[in-house]
BARO-446693 format. One record per residue: residue in one letter; x, y, z of N, C-alpha, C in turn. Coordinates in steps of 0.1 Angstrom, whole numbers, padded with zeros to 4 digits, always signed. Example, Ala and Ser with C-alpha at 12.3 -4.5 7.8 and 13.67 -1.06 7.14 Angstrom:
A+0132-0057+0078+0123-0045+0078+0132-0033+0078
S+0128-0022+0071+0137-0011+0071+0129+0000+0079
This chain:
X+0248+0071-0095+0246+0079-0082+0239+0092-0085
X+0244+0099-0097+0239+0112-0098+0222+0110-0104
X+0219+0101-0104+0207+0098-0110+0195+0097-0099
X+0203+0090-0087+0198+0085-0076+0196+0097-0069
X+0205+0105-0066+0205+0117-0062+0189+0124-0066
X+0193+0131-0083+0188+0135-0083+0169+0131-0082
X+0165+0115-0079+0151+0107-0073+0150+0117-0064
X+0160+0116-0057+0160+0114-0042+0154+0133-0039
X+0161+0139-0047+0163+0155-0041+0145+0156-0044
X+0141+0148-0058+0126+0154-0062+0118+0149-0055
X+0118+0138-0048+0110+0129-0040+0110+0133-0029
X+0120+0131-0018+0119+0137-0004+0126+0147-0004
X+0124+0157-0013+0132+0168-0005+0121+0179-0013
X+0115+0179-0028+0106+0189-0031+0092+0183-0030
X+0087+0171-0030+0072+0163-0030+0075+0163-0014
X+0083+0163-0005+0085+0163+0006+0078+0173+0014
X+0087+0182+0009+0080+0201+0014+0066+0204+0012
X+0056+0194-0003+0044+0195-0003+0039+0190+0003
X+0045+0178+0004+0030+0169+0018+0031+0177+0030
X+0043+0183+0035+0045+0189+0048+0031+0200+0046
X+0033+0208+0037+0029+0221+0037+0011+0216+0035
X+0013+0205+0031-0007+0200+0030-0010+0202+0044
X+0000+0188+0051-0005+0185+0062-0006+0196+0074
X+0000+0203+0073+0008+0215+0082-0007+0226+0079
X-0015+0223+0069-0027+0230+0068-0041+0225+0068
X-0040+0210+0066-0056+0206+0062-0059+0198+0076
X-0044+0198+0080-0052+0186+0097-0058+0197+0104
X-0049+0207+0108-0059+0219+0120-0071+0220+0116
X-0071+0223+0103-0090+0227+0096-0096+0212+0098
X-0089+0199+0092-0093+0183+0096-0102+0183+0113
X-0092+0189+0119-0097+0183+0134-0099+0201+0145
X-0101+0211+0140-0101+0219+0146-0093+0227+0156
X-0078+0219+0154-0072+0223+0163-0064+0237+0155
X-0056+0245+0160-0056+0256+0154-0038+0252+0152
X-0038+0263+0141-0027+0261+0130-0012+0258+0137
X+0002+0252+0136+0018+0254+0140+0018+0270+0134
X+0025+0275+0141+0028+0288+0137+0047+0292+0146
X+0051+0299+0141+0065+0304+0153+0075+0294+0151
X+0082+0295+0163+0092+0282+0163+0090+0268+0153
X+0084+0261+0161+0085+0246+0153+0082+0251+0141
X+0076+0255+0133+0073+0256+0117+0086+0262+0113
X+0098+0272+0121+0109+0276+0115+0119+0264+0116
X+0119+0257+0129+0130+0245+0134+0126+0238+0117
X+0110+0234+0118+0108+0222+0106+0114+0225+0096
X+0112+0239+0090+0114+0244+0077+0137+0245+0079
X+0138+0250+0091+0152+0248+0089+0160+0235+0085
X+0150+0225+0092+0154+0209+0089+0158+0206+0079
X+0143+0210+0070+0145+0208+0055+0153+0212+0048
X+0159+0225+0052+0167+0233+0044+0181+0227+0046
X+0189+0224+0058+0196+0218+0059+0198+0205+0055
X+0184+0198+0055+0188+0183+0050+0192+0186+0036
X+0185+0195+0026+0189+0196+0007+0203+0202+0008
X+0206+0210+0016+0220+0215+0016+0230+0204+0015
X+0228+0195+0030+0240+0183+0031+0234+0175+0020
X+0225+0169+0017+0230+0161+0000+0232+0169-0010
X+0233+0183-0011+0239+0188-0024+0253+0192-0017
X+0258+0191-0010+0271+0193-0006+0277+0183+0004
X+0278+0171+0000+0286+0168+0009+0293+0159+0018
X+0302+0171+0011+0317+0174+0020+0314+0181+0032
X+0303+0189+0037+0297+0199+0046+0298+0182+0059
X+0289+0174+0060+0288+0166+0067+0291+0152+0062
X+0296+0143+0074+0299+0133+0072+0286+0126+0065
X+0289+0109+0062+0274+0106+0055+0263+0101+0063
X+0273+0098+0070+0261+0095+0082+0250+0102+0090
X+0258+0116+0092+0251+0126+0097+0241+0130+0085
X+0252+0134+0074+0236+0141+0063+0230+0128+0066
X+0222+0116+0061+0218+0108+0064+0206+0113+0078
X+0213+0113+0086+0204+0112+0098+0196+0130+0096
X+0203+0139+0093+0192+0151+0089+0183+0147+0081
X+0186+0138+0072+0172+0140+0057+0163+0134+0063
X+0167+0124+0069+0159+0111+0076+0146+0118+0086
X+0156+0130+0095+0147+0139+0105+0137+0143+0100
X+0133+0148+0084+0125+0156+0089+0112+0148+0087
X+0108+0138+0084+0097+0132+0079+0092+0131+0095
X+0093+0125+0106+0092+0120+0121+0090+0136+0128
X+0099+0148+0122+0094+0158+0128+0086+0170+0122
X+0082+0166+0111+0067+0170+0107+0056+0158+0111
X+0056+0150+0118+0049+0139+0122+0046+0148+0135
X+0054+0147+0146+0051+0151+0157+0045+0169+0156
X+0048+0172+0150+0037+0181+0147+0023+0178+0143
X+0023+0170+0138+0005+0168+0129-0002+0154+0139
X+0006+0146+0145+0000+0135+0156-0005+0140+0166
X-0003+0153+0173-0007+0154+0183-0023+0160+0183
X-0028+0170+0171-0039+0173+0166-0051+0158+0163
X-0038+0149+0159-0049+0140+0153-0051+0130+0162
X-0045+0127+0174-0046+0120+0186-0061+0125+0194
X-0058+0138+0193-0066+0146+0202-0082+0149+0194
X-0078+0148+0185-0093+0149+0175-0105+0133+0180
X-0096+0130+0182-0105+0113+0189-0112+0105+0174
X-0106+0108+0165-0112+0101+0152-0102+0090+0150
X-0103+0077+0144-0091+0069+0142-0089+0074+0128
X-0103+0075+0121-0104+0077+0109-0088+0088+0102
X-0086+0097+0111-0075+0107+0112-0063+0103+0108
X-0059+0090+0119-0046+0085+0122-0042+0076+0110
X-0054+0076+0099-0046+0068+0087-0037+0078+0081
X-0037+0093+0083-0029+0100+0075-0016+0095+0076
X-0012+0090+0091+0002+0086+0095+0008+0076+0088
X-0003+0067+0086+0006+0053+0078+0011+0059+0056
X+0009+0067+0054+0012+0073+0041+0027+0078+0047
X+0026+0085+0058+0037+0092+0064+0050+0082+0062
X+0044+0070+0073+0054+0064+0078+0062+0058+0063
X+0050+0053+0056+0057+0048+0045+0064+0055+0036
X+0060+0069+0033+0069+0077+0026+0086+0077+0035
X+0088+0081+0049+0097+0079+0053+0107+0066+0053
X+0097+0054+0054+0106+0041+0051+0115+0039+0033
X+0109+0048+0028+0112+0051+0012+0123+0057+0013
X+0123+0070+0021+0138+0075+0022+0147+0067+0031
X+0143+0056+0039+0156+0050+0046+0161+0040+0033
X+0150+0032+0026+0159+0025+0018+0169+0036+0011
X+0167+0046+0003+0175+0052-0001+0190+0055+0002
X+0184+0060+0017+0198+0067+0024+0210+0054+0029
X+0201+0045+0031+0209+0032+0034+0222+0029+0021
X+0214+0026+0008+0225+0023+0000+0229+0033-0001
X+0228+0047+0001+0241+0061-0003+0251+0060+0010
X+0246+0050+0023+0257+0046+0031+0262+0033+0027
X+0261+0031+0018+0266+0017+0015+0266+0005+0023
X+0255+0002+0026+0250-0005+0038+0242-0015+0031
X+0238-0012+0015+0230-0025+0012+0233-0019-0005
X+0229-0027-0016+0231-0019-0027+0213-0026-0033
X+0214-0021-0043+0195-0018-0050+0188-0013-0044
X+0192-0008-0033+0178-0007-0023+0173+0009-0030
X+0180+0015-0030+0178+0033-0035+0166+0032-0048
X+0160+0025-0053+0158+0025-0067+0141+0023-0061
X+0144+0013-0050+0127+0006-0044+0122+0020-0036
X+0131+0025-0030+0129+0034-0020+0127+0048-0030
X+0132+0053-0042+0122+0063-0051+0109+0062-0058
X+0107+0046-0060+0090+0042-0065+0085+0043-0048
X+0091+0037-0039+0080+0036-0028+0076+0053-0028
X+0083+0064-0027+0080+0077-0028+0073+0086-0031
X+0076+0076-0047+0066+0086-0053+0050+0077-0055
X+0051+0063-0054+0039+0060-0050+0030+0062-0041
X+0036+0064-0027+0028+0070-0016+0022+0083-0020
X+0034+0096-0028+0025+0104-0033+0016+0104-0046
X+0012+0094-0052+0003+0093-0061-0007+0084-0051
X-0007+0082-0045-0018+0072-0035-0023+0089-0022
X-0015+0099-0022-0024+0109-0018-0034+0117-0021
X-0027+0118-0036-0035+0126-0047-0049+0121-0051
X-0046+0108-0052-0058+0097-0055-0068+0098-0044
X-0065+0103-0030-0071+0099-0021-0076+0115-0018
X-0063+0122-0013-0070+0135-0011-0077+0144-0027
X-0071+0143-0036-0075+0149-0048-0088+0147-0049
X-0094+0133-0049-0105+0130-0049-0115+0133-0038
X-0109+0138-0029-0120+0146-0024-0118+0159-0022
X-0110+0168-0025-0110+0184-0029-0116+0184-0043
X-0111+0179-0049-0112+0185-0064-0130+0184-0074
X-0136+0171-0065-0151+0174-0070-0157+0183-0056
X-0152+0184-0046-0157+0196-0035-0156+0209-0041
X-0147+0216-0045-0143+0230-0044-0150+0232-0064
X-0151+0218-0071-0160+0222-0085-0172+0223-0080
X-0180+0215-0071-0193+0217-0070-0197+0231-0060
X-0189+0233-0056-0188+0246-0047-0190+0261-0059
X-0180+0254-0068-0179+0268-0080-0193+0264-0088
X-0199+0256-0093-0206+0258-0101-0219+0258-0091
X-0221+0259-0079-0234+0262-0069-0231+0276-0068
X-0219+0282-0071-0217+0299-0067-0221+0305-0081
X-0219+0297-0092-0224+0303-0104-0235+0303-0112
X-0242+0292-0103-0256+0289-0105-0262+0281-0115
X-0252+0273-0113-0252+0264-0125-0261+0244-0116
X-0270+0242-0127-0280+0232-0115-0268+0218-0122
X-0257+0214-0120-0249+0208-0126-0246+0198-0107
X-0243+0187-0104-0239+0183-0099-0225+0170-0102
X-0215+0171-0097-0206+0160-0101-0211+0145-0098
X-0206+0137-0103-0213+0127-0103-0197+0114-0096
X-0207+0108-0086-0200+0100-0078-0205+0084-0080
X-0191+0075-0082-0194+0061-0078-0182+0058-0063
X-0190+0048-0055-0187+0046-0045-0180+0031-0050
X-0179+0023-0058-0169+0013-0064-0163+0019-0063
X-0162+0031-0078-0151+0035-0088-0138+0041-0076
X-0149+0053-0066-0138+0053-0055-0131+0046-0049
X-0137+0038-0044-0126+0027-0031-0118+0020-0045
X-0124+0018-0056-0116+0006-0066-0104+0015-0072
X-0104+0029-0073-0095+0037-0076-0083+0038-0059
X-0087+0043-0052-0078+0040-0040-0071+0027-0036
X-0082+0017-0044-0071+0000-0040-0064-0002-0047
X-0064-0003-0057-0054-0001-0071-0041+0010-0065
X-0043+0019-0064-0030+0029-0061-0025+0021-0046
X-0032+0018-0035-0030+0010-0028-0016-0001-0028
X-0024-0009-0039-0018-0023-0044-0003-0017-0048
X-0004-0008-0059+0008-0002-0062+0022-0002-0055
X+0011+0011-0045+0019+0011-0035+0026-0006-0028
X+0023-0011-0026+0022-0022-0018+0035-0028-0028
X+0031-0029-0043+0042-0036-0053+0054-0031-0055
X+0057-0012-0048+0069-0005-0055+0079-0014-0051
X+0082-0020-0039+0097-0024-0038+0100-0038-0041
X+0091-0045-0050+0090-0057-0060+0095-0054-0070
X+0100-0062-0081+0104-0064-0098+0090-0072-0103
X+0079-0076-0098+0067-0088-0106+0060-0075-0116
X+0068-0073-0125+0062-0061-0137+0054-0068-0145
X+0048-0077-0147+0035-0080-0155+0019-0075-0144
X+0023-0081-0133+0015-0075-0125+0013-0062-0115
X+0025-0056-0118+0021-0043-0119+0019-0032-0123
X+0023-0041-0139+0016-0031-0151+0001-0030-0150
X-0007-0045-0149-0019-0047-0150-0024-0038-0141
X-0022-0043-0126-0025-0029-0119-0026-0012-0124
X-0010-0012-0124-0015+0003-0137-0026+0004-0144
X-0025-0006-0150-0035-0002-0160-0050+0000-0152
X-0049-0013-0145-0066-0011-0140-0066+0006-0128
X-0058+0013-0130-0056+0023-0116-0063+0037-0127
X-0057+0033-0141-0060+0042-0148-0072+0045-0156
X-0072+0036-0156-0090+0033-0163-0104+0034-0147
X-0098+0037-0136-0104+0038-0123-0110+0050-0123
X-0091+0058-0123-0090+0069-0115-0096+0083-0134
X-0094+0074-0146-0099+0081-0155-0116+0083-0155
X-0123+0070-0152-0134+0071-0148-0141+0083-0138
X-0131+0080-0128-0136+0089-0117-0134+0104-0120
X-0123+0107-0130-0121+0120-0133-0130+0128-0144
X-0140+0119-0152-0150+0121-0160-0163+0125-0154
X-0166+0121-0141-0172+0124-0135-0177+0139-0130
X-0162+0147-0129-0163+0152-0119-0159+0169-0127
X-0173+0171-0141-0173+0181-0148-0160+0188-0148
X-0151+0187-0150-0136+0194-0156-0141+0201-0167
X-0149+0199-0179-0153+0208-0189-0156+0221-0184
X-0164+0221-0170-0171+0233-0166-0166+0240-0160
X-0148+0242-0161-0143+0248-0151-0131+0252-0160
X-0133+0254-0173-0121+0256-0182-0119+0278-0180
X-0132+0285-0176-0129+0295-0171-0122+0301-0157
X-0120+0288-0150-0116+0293-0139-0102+0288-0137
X-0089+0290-0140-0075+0284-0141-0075+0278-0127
X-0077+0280-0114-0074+0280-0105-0086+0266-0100
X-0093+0261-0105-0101+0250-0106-0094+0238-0119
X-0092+0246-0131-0089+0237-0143-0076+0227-0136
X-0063+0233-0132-0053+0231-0129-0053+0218-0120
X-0064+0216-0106-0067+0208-0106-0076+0193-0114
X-0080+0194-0122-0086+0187-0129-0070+0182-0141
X-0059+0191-0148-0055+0187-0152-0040+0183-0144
X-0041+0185-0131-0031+0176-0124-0037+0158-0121
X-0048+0159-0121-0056+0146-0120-0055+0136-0132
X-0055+0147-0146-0055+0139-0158-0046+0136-0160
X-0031+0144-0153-0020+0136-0154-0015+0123-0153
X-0022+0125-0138-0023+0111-0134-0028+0098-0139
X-0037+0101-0146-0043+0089-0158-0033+0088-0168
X-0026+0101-0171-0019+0093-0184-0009+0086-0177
X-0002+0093-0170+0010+0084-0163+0006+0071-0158
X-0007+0065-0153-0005+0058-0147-0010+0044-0164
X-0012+0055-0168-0013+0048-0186-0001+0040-0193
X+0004+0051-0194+0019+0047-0197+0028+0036-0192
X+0021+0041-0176+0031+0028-0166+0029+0013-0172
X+0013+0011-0172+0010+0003-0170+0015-0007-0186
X+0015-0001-0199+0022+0002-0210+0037-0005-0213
X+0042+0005-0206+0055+0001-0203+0058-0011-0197
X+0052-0017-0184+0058-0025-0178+0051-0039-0188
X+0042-0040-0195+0036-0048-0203+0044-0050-0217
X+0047-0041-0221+0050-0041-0235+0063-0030-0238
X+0075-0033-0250+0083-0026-0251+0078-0013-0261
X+0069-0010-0257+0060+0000-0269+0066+0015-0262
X+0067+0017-0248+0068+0028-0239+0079+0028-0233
X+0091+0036-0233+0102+0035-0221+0091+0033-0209
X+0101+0032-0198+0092+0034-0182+0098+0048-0176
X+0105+0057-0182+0111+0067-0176+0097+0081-0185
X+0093+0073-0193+0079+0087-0198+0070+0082-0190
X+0067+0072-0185+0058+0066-0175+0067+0074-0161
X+0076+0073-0158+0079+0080-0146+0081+0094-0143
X+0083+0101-0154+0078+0118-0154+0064+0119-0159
X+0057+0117-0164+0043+0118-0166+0037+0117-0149
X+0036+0104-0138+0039+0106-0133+0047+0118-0118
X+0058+0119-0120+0063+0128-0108+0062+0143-0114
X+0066+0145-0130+0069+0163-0130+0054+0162-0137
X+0044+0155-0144+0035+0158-0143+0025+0155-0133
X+0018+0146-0129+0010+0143-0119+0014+0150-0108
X+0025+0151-0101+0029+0154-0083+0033+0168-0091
X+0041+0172-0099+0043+0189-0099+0033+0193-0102
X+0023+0192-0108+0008+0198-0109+0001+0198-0097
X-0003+0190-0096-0014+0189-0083-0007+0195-0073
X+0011+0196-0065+0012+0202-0057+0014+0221-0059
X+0012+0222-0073+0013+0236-0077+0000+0238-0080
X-0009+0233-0080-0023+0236-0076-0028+0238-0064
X-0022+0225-0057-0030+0229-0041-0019+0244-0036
X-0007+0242-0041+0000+0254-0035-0011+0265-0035
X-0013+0268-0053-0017+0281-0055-0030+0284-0049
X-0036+0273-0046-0050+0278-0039-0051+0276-0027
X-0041+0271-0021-0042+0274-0003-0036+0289+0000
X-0026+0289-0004-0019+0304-0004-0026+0314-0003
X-0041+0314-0014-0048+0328-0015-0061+0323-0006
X-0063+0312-0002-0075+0311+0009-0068+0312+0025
X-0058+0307+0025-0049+0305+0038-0048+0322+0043
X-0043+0331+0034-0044+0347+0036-0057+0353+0032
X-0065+0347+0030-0077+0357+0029-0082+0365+0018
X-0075+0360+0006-0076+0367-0007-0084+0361-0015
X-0092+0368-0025-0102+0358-0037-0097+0346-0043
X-0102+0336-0044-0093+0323-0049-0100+0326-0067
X-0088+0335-0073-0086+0335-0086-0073+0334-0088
X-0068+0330-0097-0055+0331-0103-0050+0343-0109
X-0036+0344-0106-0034+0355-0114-0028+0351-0124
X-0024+0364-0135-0024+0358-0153-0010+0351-0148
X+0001+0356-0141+0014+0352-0139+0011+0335-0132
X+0005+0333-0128+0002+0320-0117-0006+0310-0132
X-0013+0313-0139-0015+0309-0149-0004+0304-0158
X+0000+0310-0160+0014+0310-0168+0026+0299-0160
X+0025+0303-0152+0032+0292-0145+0026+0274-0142
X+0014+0275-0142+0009+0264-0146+0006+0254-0159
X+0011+0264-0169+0012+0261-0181+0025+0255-0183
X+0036+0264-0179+0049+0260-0180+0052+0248-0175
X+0045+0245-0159+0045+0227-0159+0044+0217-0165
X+0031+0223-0170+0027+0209-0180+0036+0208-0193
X+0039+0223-0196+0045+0221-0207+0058+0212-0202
X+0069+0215-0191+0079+0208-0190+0076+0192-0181
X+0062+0188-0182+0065+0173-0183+0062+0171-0192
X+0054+0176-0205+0056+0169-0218+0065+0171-0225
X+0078+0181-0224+0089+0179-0229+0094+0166-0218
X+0093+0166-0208+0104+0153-0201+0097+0142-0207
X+0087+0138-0206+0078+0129-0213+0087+0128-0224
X+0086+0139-0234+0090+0132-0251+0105+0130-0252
X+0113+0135-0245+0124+0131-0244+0125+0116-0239
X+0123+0110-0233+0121+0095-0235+0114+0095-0243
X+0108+0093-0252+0103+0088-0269+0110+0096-0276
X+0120+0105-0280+0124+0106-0292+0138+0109-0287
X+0144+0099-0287+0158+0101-0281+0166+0103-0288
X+0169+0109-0304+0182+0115-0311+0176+0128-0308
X+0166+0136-0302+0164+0153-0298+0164+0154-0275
X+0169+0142-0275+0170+0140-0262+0179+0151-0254
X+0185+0155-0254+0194+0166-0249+0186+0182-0252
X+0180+0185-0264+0174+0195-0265+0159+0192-0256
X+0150+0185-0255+0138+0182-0245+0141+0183-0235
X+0154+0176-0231+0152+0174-0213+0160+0188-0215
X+0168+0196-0219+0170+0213-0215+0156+0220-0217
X+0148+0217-0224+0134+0229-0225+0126+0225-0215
X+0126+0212-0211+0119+0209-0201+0126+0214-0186
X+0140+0216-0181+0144+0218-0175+0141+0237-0171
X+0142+0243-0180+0138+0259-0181+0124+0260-0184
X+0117+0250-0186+0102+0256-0183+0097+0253-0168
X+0104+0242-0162+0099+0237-0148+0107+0249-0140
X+0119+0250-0146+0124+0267-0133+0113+0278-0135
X+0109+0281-0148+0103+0296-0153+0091+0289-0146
X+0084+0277-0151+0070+0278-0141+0072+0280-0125
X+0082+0273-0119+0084+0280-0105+0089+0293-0099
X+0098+0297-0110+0098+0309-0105+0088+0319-0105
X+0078+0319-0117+0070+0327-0118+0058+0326-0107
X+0058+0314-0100+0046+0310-0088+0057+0321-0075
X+0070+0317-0076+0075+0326-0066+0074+0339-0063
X+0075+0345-0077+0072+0361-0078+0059+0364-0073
X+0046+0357-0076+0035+0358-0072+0034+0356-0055
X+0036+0348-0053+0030+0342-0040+0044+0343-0030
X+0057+0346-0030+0065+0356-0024+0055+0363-0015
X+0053+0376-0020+0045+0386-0012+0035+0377-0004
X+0031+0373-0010+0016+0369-0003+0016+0360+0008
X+0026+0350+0007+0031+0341+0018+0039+0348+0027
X+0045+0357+0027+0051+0363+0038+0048+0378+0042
X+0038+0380+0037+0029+0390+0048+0017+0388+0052
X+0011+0394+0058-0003+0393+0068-0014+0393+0062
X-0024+0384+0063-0037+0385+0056-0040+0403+0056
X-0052+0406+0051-0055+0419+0047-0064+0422+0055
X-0071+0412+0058-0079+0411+0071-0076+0417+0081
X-0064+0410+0085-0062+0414+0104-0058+0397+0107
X-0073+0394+0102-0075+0379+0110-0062+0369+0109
X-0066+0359+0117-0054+0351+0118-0054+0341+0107
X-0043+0332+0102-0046+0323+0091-0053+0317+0091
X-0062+0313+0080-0073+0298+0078-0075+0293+0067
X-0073+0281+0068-0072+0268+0057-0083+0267+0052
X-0084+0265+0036-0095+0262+0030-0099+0250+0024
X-0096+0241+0032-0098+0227+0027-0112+0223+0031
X-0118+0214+0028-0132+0206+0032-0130+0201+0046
X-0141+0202+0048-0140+0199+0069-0137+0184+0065
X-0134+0176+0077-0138+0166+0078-0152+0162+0087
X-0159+0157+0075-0172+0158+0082-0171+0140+0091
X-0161+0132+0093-0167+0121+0096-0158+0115+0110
């Protein structure tokens, strides 16, 4: 149970709060409609807060009830972000919803066996989770992350363009797709294979997309090495489910504390300072804290591969993932909760949707 739990708290309750905080910023810039602000962003954010409280406590509410809060908030960060995307008149838009729905069907299997209403289900319902968010990363990463490089090296004047295949893309998105599609299956020969082909895709596509040329700018790099995470993890996976060479739990943090804690502490750190109006540079402390990430998925990583130092890894890894978060807190604290410098009102710096 305590294992389950703790899927559950990193899955929909902290990769939860990121997809919120994407969506809650890139659909108004997506479709023009202008940003939640006030009330519903405090009701949302209180949801959330209360859903982590009742599963870390509780004795606070019956289980049914926690249950029915964790369950809330996915449907009511929905109804916040549907009505922009209804009104945008794009269908193209309305695929964001089906990632949605399925990440939330992830948490019912979950919550279902912690009501004891079915048993294995909790195990299908943390792969469905965290697969939908490596099928966002895949989807949206790949189109921020060669946008905002080719943006930096056109501001630096560099005649360099990233380089795109239109296979490698869609063949990188069907593969994480499929994935998705396999989490709540056991057919592990062929979902390794998938792995594998996901990784050799989405590695392809990440070669592409000059990461060499961006090793001066931390707040560019970070993305490129939350992308590369994802190649190793989806390396590993594919590894593991093939061959007893790999546990599948270093395939599963390579994966969630590296792939999803990177990429969501990247997009954090650069919506934050575009969203308020500030230079999109990093600061040394924000640096540091993206260091500390990586460092604590490759201690969680090696702790599954050298398991007589297993207790000392997963504790270094445990105090580097706090110290990288807290030090993103100390930083962006201030900055998230006061007023651009401007005057102006908030604005998202994501890529339009041009389509």
């Amino acid at each position: 149970m305590e294992v389950s739990w703790h899927a559950h708290q990193m899955v929909y309750g902290f990769a939860a709060a990121g997809l919120a905080g994407f969506m809650l910023t890139a659909v108004p810039n997506w479709t023009g409609a202008p940003a939640r602000h006030g009330v519903p962003l405090i009701v949302l954010s209180a949801l959330w807060l209360v859903g982590r409280i009742a599963m870390t406590l509780p004795r606070i509410f019956s289980p049914a009830i926690t249950a029915l809060l964790d369950l809330a908030f996915i449907p009511a960060l929905a109804s916040l972000v549907v009505g922009p995307l209804v009104a945008a008149g794009k269908a193209r838009n309305l695929v964001l919803l089906v990632p949605l729905a399925l990440f939330w069907i992830g948490d019912v299997l979950m919550q279902v066996e912690f009501l004891e209403l079915t048993s294995e289900t909790a195990g299908a319902g943390a792969r469905l989770g965290i697969d939908v968010m490596l099928l966002m990363i895949t989807v949206i990463g790949g189109r921020i992350v060669p946008a905002f490089t080719t943006n930096a090296l056109r501001a630096a004047g560099l005649a360099l363009e990233v380089r795109h295949s239109t296979l490698v893309d869609r063949g990188s998105i069907a593969a994480m797709a499929l994935l998705v599609s396999e989490a709540v299956t056991e057919a592990r020969l062929a979902t390794g294979a998938v792995a594998l082909a996901a990784a050799i895709l989405n590695g392809a596509r990440l070669t592409g997309w000059r990461g060499e040329r961006t090793l001066s700018a931390p707040i560019l790099w970070v993305l490129h090495l939350g992308y590369a995470w994802l190649v190793f993890g989806l390396a590993l996976k594919g590894l593991a489910l093939l061959t007893d060479a790999i546990p599948e739990t270093a395939a599963l943090h390579a994966l969630t504390a590296g792939a999803i804690g990177t990429m969501l502490l990247a997009v954090m750190s650069r919506a934050g300072l575009g969203h308020t109006g500030r230079a999109l540079k990093a600061h040394p402390v924000t640096v540091a804290s993206y260091v500390l990430i990586s460092v604590a998925a490759l201690l969680r990583v090696a702790a599954a591969l050298v398991p007589l130092l297993y207790s000392q890894l997963l504790i270094g890894s445990g105090v580097a993932w706090t110290a990288g978060f807290l030090l993103f807190l100390a930083i962006y604290g201030p900055v998230l909760t006061t007023a651009r410098r401007d005057g102006r009102p908030c604005q998202t710096p994501w890529p339009r949707n041009r389509n």
